[in-house]
N, C-alpha and C positions, 0 to 999 in steps of 0.2 A: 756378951757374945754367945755364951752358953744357953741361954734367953731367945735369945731369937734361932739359933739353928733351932732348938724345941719347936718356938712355933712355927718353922715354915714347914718344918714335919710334920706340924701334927694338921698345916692348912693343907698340905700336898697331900697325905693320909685321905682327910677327909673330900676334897676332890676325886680321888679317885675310887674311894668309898661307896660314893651316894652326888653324885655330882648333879642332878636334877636339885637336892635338896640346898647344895653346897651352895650354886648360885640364887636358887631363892631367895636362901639368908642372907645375901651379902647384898642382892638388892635391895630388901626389908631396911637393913642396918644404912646402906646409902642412903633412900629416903628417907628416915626417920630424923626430924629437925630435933629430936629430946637427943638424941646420940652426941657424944663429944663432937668434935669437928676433927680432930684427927682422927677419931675413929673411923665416921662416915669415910673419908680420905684414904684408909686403909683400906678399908671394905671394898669402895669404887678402885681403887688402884688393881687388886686381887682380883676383881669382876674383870678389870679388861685385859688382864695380864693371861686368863684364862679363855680370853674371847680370840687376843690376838697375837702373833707373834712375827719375831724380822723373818727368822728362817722359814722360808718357803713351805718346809716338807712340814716341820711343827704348822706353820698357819691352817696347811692343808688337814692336819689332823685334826685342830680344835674346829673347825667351819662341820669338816664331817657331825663332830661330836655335837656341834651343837644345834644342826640343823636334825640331826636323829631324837632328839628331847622331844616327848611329849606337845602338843600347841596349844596344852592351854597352861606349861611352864613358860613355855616363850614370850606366850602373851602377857602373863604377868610379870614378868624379868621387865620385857618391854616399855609395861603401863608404868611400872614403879621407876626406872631409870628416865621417861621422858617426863614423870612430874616430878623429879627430881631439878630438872635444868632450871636457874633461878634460884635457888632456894641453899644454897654452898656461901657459904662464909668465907672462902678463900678462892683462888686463882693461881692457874687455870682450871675450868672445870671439869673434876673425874667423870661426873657423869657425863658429859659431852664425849666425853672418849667411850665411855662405854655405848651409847649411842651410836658413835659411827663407827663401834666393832661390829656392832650387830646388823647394821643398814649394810656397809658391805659385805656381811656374809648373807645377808637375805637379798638383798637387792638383785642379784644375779639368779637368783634361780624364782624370780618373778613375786618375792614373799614382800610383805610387808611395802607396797605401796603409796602407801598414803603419808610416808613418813617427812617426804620430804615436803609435801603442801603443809604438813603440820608444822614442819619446823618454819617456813615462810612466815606461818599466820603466826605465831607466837612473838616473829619480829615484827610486822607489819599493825598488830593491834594494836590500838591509839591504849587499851588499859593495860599492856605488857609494861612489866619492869623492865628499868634498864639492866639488870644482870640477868631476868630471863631473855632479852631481845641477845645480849652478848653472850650468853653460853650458846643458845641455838646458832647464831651465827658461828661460833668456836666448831659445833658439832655439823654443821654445811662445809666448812674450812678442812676438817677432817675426812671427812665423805669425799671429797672434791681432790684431797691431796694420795687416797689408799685407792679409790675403786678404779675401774678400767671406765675412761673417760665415756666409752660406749653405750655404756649402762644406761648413762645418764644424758644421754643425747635429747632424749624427748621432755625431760624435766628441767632445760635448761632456763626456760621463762622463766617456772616459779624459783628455782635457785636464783637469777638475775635481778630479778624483784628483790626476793631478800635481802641481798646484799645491797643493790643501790639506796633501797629506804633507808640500810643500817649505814651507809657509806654521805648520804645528806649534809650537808655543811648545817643543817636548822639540827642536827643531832645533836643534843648535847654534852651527851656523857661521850670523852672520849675514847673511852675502852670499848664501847657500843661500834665506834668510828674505825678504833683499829682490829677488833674483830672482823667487822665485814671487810676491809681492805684485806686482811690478811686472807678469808675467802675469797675473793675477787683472782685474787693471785692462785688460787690453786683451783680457782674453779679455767682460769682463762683456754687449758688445751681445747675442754669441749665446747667454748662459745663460737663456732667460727660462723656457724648461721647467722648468730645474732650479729657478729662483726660485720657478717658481709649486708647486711640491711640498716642502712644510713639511719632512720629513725634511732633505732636500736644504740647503733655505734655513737651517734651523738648523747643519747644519754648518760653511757659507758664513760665514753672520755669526758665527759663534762664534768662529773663526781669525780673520777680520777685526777682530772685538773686542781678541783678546788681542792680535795684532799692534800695535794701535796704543796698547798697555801695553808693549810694546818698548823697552829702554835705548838701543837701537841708535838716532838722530836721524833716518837714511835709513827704515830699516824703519817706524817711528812714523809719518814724513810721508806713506810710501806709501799704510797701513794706511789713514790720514785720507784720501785721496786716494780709494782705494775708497768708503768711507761716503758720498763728495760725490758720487760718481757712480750710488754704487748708488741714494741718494736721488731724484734726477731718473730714472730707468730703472723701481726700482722701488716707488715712494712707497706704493702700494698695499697693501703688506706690511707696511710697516715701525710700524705700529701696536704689535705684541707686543716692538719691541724700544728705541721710544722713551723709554719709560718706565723700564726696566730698566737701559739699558746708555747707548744713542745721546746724551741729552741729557745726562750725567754724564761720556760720555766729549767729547762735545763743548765743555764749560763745561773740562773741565779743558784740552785743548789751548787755548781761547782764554789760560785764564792763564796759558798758558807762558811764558817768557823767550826761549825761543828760535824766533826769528821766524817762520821756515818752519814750525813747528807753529801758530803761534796765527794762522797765514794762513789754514792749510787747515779750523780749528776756525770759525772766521770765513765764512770761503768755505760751512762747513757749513750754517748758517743763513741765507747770502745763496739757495744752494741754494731750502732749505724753502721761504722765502719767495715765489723765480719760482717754483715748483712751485706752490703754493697760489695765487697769481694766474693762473696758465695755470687754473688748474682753477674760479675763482671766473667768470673769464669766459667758460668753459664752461657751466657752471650756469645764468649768464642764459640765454647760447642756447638749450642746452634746454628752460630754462623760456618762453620766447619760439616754441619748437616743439612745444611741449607731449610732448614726453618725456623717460625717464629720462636723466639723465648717466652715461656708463660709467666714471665714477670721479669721488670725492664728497671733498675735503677735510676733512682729520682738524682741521683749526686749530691745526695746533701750535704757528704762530708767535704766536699769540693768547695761545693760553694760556704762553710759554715770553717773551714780549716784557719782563715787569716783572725778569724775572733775566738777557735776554740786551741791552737795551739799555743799564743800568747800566754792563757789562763793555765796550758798544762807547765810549760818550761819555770812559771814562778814557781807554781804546785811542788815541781821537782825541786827547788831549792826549799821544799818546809820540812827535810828530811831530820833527823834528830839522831844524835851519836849513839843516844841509849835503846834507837829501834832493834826490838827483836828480828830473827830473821824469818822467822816464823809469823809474826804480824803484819796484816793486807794492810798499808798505811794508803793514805790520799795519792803520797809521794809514788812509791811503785806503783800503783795504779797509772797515774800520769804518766808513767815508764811505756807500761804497759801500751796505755790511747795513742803515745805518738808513735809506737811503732806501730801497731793498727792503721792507722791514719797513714804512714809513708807507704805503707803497703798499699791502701788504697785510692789515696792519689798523685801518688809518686814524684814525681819536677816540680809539682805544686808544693810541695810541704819548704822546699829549700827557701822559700823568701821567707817563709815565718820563724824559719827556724838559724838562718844563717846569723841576722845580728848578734843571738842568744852567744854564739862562740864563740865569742869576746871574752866572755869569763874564765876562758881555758888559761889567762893569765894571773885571774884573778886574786888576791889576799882572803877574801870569806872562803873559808873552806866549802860553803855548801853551794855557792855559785859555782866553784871549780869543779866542783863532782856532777852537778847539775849537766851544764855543757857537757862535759865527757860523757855523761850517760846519754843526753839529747843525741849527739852525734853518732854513739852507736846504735841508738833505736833507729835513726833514720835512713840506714845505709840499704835497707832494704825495702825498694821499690821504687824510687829514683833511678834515672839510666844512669848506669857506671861509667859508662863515658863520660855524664855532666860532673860526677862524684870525685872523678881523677885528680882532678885539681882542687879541691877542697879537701882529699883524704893526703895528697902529697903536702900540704901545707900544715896538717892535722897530726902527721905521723909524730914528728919531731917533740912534739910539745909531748903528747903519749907517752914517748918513750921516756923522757924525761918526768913526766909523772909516777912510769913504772918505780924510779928511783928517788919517787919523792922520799927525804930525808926520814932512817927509822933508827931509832935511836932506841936502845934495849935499859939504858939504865934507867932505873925509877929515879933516880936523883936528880937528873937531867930534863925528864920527857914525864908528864903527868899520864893518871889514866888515861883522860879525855882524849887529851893530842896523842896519846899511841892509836887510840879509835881510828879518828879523825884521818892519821895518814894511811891505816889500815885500810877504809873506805876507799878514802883513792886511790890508791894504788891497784885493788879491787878491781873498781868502775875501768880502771884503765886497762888492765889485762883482759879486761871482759871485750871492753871495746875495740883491741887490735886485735884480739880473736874473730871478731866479726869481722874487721875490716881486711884479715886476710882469707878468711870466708868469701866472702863478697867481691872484693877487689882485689886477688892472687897476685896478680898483676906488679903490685906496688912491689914488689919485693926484688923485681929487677933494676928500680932505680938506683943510679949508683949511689954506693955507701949506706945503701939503706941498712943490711945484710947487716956490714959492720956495727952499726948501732944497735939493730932490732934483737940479734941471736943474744948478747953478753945480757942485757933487759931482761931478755926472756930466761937467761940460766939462772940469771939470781930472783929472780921470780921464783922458780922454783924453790928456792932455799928459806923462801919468807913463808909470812903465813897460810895457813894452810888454805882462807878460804881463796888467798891470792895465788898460792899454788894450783889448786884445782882450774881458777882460769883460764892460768895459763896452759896447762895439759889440756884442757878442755877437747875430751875425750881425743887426743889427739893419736891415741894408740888405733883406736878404732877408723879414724880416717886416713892414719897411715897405712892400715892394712886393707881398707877399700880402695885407695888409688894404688896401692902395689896390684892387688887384683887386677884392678882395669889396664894398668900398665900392660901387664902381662897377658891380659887379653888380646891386647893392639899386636905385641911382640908374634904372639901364637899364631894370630891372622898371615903376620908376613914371613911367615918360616914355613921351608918346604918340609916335606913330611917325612924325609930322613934325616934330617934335621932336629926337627922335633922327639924322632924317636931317640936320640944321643940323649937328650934330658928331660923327658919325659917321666924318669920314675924321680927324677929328683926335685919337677914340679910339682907333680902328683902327691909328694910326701911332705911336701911344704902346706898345698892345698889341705889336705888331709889333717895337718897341724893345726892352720886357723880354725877349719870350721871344731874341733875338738876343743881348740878355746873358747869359742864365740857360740857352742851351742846352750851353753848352760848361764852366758851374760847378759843382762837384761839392758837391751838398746844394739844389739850385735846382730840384726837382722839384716840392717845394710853390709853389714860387711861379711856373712853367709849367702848373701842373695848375689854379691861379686864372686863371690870365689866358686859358686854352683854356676855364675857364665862365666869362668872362666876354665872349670871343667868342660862344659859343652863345645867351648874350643879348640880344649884341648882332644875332645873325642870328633871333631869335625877335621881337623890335622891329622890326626894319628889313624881314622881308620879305624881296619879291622886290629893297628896295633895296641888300640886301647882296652881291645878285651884282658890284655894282665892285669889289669889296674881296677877291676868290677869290681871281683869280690872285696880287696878294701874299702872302695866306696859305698858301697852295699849299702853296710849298715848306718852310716850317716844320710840314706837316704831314707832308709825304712825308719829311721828313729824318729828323723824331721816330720814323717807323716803318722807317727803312729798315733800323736794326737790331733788328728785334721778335723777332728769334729768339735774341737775348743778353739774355734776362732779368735779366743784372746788369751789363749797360753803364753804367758808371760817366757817360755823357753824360746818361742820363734813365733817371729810376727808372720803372718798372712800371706804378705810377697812371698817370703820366702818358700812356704808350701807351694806357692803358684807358679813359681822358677823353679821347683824341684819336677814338677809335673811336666813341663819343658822340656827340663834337662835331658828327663828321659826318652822323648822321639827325637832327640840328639845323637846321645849313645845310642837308640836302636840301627837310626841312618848310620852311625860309623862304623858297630861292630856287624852290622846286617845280618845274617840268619842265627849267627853266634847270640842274639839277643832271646831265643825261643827258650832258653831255661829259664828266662826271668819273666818271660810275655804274658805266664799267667797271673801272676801279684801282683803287675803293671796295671792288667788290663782292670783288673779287680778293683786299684785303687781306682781308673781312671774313669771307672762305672759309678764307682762311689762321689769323686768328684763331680762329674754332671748331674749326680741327683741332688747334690748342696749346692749348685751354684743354679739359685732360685733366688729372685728380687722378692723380698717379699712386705718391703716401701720406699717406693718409687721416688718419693720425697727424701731418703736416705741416700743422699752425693756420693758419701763413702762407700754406702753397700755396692752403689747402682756400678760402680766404678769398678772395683772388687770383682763381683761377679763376672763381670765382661773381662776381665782380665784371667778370670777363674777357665772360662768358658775358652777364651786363647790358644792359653796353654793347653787345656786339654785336646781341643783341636789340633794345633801344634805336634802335641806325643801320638794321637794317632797316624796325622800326616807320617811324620818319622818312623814308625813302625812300622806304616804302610809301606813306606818306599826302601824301608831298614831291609823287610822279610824277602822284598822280590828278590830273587836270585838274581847274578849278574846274568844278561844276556836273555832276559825273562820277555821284554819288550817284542824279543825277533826270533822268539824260541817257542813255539806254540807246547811243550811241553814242561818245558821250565815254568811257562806264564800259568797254566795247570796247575801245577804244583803250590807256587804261590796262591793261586786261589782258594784252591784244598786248606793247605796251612793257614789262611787267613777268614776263613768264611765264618768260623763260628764267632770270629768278633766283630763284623759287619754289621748285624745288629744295631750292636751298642753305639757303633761309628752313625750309624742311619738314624736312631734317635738324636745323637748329640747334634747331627746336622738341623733337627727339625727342630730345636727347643732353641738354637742357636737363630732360627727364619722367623722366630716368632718374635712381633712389633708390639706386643703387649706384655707386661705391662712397660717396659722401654726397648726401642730399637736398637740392634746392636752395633756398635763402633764402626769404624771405618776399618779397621785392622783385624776385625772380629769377620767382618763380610769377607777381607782378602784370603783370613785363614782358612774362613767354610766354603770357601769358592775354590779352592787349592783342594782342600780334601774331597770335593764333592767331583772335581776333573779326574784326579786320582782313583778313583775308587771306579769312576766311570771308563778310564784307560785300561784298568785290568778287569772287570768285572762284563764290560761294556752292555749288553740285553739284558741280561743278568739283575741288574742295579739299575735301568732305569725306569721301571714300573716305581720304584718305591721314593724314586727321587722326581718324578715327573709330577709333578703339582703346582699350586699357586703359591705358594708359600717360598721353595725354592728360587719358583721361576723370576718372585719379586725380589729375592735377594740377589739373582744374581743381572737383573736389571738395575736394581739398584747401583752394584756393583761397577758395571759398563758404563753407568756416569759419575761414578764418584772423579772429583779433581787429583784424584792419588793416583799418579800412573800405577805404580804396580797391582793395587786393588782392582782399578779398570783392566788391566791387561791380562789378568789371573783372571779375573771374572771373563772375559771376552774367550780365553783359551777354555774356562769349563763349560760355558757355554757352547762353543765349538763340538767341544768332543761327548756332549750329550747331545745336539742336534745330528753329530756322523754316528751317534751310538741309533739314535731313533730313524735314521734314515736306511739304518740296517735291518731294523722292524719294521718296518713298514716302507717297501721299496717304490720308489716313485713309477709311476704308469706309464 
């Protein structure tokens, strides 16, 4: 040990020494065939270890350092690491790696072009060895998996070449076969040209067909591995090849025996399924915006659920006592597709799935577990109305499984069967957690109560992983439906009323979010309690200004990281209901809000300069944003109508004053409006038009001549046309009212003849 700290001091020393000379040597020592073979292995290891790195800021260090070297050390680093490929005694090959450290660090700033035709030709020459064709391929796989797909947009022929040659069924060496499949897969983001050009695409899938008719177990899983990806990238296409090829070749990997095939045949159809729900919730939207969808679901999983749910529900009975829980098995994957699958064809799933829960009586323990987990996978996406009678006939057996027989003595009860009733006991607590997720309902049947709670308390007292089940985060949705409770309650109390227990909701609220800001999964239930603060300051008025300064700082904390959209402290919503919250509180405590107006206004400038789509093709972002954009809409409205003094409307000096006080953030309200009008790169919501149609009347009520130079445009004029026919009456009506009061605002400019 004392041994090698030495040497990596004294390699680190000499790197940073003389680091032109460092990597010469090390490239010399890689190509030299006289060298041991672990040497060479060492040597190439160090060479790319110093070329690349995971952490960002390092990678950006060594790219600098080595694009400042001398170009005729480059060149020879270069010359010696690509007559290196081929010529390695072991696998995988260093210099491949070293190879595509260096192509990605040149390849972006226009260096070293020719690298990739070379690496083509070295697969492509009828006198290439087989382990020169499979390292080049190895070092395209690498290139394909580290650069920015962009790069390589114009090279994607010769990369595609390479790899179909190396991907051939007349190929013989199979390492040759799973080299290129393995590039194939990591070259697929940037092919979409060649996807979208049929010649093209039939060659692609053709190789990838046969490939995964492969005797080779590596080659097969790769080949399988493409189809799952290509699926998701390019579902569009693959209509001419479903039928043919895709769901024959997918049914046979699930019945494979050998598990890493029937995962990824599995995984195929977990695939299909999110594909066609991304695209089914697509479809409402359009049809919700009244246009076309740019891609329309084929229903495979519809039409393909009576032959592939059979195949998953056995799959679930080849589960084994001694699986880890840590280990992807065939089995939970099969978990996994039928709930996939119920989700996306909902009523449909119930015929394939119903005989199956027969077993819930069953003697084999792993048909018994099977059923109970079938039945909670499928509870969601089926109407709950048809589910009623099959979850009330279901319940009983459940609970009675919660108590399946646990006997603590070793005397008695073997390893095995302690497992075995662990499991189900498990799968059953898991599954009544759904089903009173899903189906609340059930809980009113008589006697159900009396059976389900004493189930569930000694649940608790068993093991831990059947404990957790049953808690199943239940703290956390206890204290989201107390929120929303209390929301309903706050709506129907008049406002001296509310002021009686006001600070002793306020101190309750103030409590959760103090637990739930520092718990990881507590967003839901910080994003209730922040609306059910807003209702409490919509109740309470000007009487909610005692209560600011405590909540303060739970709002400034929530946002002090707003620019780490994935702070694991507080998810996203939640920032985007804190921004809300506050043209709530301005509307209730109204002019009282100007000692806070300016850190509001600051963050709420900051918020509209991040909520930028910045791909289109990103559901989550594109969703986000528009919700981003809301609420900030939202907190202006409230501030706008927070600052006017009472009696501002019919007070031509009050209305003054408010203007005065409000002018310097007009502004920022007038951009958020126009970034808000803008239909590229996506048009904004239905409730996003209602909200800038509201602030845009607003602004033009108190401002009225004022404001409409800046708001008179095409961009406005089309949102709020748009607005005047959307099917949402209040978006229409909001829209019709600002439209109004911008046409009597310009009819005051410009008086009619």
């Amino acid at each position: 040990q004392e041994d090698q700290k030495r040497a990596l001091e004294f390699l680190s020393d000499a790197s940073t020494r003389d680091f032109p000379a460092f990597v010469k040597e090390l490239s010399v020592i890689l190509r030299s065939e006289n060298c041991q073979p672990f040497a060479r292995q060492a040597a190439g290891l160090q060479l790319k270890n110093v070329l690349y790195a995971k952490e960002e800021e390092t990678r950006a260090q060594y790219l600098n350092r080595w694009l400042a070297l001398p170009a005729d050390i480059r060149t020879h680093v270069k010359l010696l690491v690509v007559q290196t490929l081929g010529t390695e005694p072991f696998r995988p090959s260093i210099a491949a790696q070293c190879v595509a450290a260096i192509a990605c660090a040149e390849l972006p700033s226009g260096l070293w072009p020719d690298v990739i035709d070379a690496l083509r030709t070295s697969v492509t020459n009828p006198g290439s060895t087989a382990s020169l064709k499979e390292s080049s391929l190895e070092t395209l796989g690498y290139i394909c998996q580290d650069i920015d797909a962009a790069v390589l947009e114009q090279q994607s022929n010769s990369i595609l070449t390479a790899i179909v040659h190396g991907m051939r069924k007349e190929e013989p060496s199979f390492h040759v076969r799973l080299a290129a499949t393995n590039a194939l897969l990591n070259s697929l983001e940037f092919t979409k040209k060649n996807f979208g050009m049929e010649a093209e695409r039939h060659i692609i899938m053709q190789v990838v067909c046969e490939a995964t008719q492969c005797t080779d177990t590596h080659v097969k899983v790769a080949a399988l591995q493409c189809l799952v990806r290509i699926m998701s990238l390019y579902y569009q296409f693959m209509e001419q090849y479903m039928g043919s090829a895709l769901f024959a070749i997918s049914l046979q990997a699930i019945n494979s025996e050998v598990p890493e095939v029937a995962l990824q045949g599995i995984e195929f159809w977990s695939n299909v399924c999110e594909e066609e729900i991304t695209l089914s919730l697509e479809a409402e939207e359009a049809a919700e915006n009244n246009r076309v969808p740019e891609q329309v679901s084929r229903h495979y999983a519809k039409g393909a659920v009576s032959h592939i749910c059979p195949l998953m529900l056995e799959i679930l009975t080849h589960q084994d006592e001694n699986d880890d829980d840590d280990d992807w098995t065939p089995s939970k994957a099969a978990g996994v597709c039928i709930m996939l699958m119920a989700q996306c064809v909902g009523d449909t799933i119930l015929e394939s799935v119903m005989p199956f829960l027969k077993h819930f009586s069953s003697t084999d323990w792993k048909y018994k577990e099977a059923a109970i987990m079938a039945f909670g996978s499928i509870l969601d996406g089926p109407d709950p109305a048809k589910l009623m009678t099959l979850v009330d006939q279901a319940m009983p057996a459940l609970i009675d499984s919660m108590a399946e027989k646990n006997t603590s003595s070793s005397e008695s009860l073997s390893r095995v069967s302690r497992i075995i009733q662990v499991t189900i006991r498990d799968t059953a607590a898991w599954t009544i957690g759904r089903v009173l997720e899903i189906c609340p309902e059930i809980v009113n049947k008589d006697g159900m109560l009396a059976r389900l709670l004493p189930a569930l308390s000694q649940g608790l007292h068993q093991e831990p992983r059947v404990a957790a089940n049953v808690c199943w985060n239940q703290l956390m949705d206890l204290q989201s439906l107390l929120c929303a409770t209390l929301q309903s309650v706050l709506r129907k109390m008049r406002p001296e009323d509310a002021a009686l227990v006001g600070e002793h909701v306020m101190n309750g609220l103030v409590q959760i979010m103090n637990r739930t800001s520092n718990n990881k999964g507590g967003g839901s239930v910080m994003e209730e309690a922040l609306l059910a603060v807003s209702v409490l300051a919509e109740t309470l008025n000007n009487g909610f200004i005692a209560y600011i300064d405590a909540l303060k700082p739970h709002l400034m904390r929530a946002l002090a990281n707003h620019e780490e959209p994935q702070s694991p402290r507080l998810d996203k919503d939640v920032k985007v209901t804190i921004l809300g919250c506050f043209g709530d509180i301005a509307l209730a405590i109204g002019i009282h809000f100007e000692r806070y107006i300016q850190i509001v206004m600051a963050m709420l400038a900051e918020a509209s300069s991040a909520a930028i789509v910045t791909n289109p093709q990103d559901y989550d972002q594109v969703d986000y944003v528009d919700k981003l954009r809301e609420n900030c809409v939202m907190a202006y409205t409230g501030i706008l109508q927070g600052m006017r003094p009472v009696g501002s409307d019919t007070d031509p000096e009050k209305k003054n004053q408010a203007k005065i006080s409000l002018s310097r953030f007009v502004p920022a309200m007038v951009k958020m409006i126009a970034i808000c009008c803008e239909t590229v790169p996506v048009s904004p919501s239905d409730g996003l038009v209602a909200s800038v149609a509201g602030l845009i009347g607003d602004l033009v009520v108190l401002y009225g001549t004022q404001i409409t130079p800046e708001l008179s445009n095409d961009k406005v004029k089309a949102l709020l046309d748009r607005g005047r026919k959307s099917r949402t009456s209040k978006t229409k009506s909001v829209a019709i009212w600002a439209r109004k009061e911008m046409q009597k605002a310009m009819n005051a400019v410009t008086p009619a003849p």
